[in-house]
N, C-alpha and C positions, 0 to 999 in steps of 0.2 A: 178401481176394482179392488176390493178387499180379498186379502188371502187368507186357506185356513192354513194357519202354520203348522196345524195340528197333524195335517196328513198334506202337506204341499213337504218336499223338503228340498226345495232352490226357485229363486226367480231369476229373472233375466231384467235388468233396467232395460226400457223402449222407450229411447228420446222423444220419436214422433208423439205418443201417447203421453207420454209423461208420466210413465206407470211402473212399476213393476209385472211382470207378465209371470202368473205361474208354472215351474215347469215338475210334469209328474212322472215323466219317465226320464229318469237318471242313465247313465251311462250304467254299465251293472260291474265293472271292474272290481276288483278285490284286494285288500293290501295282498293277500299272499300270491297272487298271480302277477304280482310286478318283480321280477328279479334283479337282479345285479343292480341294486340299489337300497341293500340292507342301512348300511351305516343313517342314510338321507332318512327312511323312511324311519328308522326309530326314532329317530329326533324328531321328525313332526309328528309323530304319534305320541311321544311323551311333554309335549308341550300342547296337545291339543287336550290331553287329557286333565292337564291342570289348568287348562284353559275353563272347559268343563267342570272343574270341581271348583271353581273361582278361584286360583292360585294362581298367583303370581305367573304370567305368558308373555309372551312377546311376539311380533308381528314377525313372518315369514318370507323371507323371500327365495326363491329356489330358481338359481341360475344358472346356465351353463347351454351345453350342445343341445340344438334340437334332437327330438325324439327321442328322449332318454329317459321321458315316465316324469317329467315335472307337472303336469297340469291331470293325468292321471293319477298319481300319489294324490292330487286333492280331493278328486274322485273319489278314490277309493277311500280316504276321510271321512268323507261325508256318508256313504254306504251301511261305514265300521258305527258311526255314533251318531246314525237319524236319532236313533232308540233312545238316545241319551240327552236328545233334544238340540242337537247341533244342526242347522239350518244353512244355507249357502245364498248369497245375494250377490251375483256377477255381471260386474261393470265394467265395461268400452274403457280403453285408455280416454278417446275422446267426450267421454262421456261423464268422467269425473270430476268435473265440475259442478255436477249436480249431488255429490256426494252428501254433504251437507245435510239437505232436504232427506235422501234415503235415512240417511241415520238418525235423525229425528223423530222417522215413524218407526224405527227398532229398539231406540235405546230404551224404552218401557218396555216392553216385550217381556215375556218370560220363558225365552230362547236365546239359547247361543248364536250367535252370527259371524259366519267368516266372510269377507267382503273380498269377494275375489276377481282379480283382472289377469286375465292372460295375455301374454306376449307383452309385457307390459316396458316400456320404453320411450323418452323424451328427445326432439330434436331440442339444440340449444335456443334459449326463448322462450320455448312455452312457457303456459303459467298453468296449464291444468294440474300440476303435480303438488299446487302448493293448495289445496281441497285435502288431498290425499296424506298430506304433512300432518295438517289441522285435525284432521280423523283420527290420527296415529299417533298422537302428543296434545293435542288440546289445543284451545286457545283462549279465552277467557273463561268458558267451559271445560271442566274434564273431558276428559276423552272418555266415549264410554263403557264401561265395565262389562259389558257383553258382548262385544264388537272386537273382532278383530282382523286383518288384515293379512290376507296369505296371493302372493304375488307370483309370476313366473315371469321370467327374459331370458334373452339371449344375453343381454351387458351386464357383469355384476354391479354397476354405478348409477344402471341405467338410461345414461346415455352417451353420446356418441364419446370418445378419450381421444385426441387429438396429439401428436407429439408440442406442436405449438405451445399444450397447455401446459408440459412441464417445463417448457422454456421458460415461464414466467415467476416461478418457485425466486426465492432466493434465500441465501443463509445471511443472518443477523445475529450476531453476537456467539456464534455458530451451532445457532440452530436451523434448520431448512422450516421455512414458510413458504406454503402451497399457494400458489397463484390464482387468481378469486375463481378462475374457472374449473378448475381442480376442488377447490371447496365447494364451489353449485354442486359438481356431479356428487362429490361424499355425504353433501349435507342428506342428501333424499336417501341412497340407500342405508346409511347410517341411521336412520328411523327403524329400520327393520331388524331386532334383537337378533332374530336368528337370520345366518345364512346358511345355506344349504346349495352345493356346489357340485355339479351333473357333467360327467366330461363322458367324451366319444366311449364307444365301449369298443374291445380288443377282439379278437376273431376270435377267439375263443368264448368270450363271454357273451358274444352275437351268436354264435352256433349253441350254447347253453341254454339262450332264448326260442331258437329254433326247435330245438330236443325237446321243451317243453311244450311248445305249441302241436308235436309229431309225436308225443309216445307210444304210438300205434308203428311207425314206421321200422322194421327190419334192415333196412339198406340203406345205414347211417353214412354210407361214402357218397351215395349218389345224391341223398340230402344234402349234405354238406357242401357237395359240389354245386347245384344247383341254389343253394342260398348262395353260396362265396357268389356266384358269379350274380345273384340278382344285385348284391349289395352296391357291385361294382358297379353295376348300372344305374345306380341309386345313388352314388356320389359318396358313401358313405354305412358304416355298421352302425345302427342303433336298433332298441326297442320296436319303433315306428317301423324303419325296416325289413323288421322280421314278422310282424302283423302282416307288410303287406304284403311279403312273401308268403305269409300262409295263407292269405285268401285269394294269391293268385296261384297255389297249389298244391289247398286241401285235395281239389278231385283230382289231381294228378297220380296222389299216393294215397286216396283215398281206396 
């Protein structure tokens, strides 16, 4: 199926089909509607922009606590600079393997492209990550100059860190050398120029997100109270958190 890139702005890879699938309705997110994550979002905005202008970028990857606006901040990317011709092509972890082939039919193109995988994460063994290497660095091929790679996980290494694996470091001549398994997990995220690093957010900066989502609300104690206590039941304060608290009560304080 041929897409028009011209008013499509993201697919979706579909193993079964072997296709790209076009999708027309974007999430509608905003950079300025993500808070408490100023520092993270200017950097990927200023490297999306010279990504855009063909300057000198680097591949992204934005790790840390779930719910904390990683895979929206890309959203909301893609939103800021359809108009500037920035496109989104989002790939399966297990599914990059086919990466290859996708990027062959983009790198003529005359559109930016960010190849994007969410949750993205390796058990020890795989081999699908080394597609993804080859995309990011090249291989007898440049890498290509329109393409680039903006990622989310929970692991900053991507995958699993074992104590076992610093057991096997050792110092030589007294330097420490990382043990081959310690070098698998750096070698991959080590492709990624930029990191960008999402931690739990404080009660305060969860209730911040809350205020925002309730500007209408007058009886900021009983807000408050009733967020703290959803959160608790949530395991946790984040972004995602406070979304779900607000749609399970907008009509309460509506």
């Amino acid at each position: 199926m041929s897409i028009d890139w011209q008013t499509t702005p993201a697919a979706i890879w579909r193993r079964h089909r072997n296709a790209l699938r076009p999708v027309k309705q974007i999430d509608p997110v905003r950079l300025d509607q993500l808070l408490e994550v100023e520092p993270q979002k200017q950097k990927l905005v200023t490297n999306t922009e010279r990504f855009l202008r063909g300057q000198p970028s680097n591949n992204a990857l934005l790790w840390g606590a779930r719910g904390t606006g990683k895979s929206s901040l890309i959203k909301a990317i893609l939103n800021t600079y359809f108009d500037q011709g920035l496109r989104i092509v989002e790939v399966d972890r297990d599914d990059l393997l086919y990466l290859p082939e996708i990027v062959d039919d983009l790198r003529d193109l005359d559109y930016r492209f960010i190849i994007f995988s969410d949750d993205l994460s390796f058990e020890r063994g795989e081999g699908t990550y080394k597609a993804l290497k080859s995309v990011m660095e090249g291989s007898i091929e440049s890498p290509p100059e329109n393409i680039k790679v903006y990622a989310t996980s929970n692991r900053r290494h991507l995958m699993p860190e074992y104590m076992a694996d610093n057991q096997q470091a050792q110092v030589v001549d007294g330097e420490l050398h990382p043990g081959e398994a310690i070098e698998e997990q750096v070698s991959l995220s080590d492709r990624f120029g930029l990191w960008l690093s999402f931690y739990p957010f404080n009660q305060d900066a969860y209730l911040h997100l809350v205020d925002a989502l309730f500007p209408q609300v007058e009886d900021r104690g009983e807000l408050h109270k009733l967020a703290i206590r959803f959160a608790l039941g949530k395991g946790g304060r984040s972004g995602r958190a406070a979304q779900h608290f607000y749609n399970a009560y907008s009509d309460y304080f509506g």
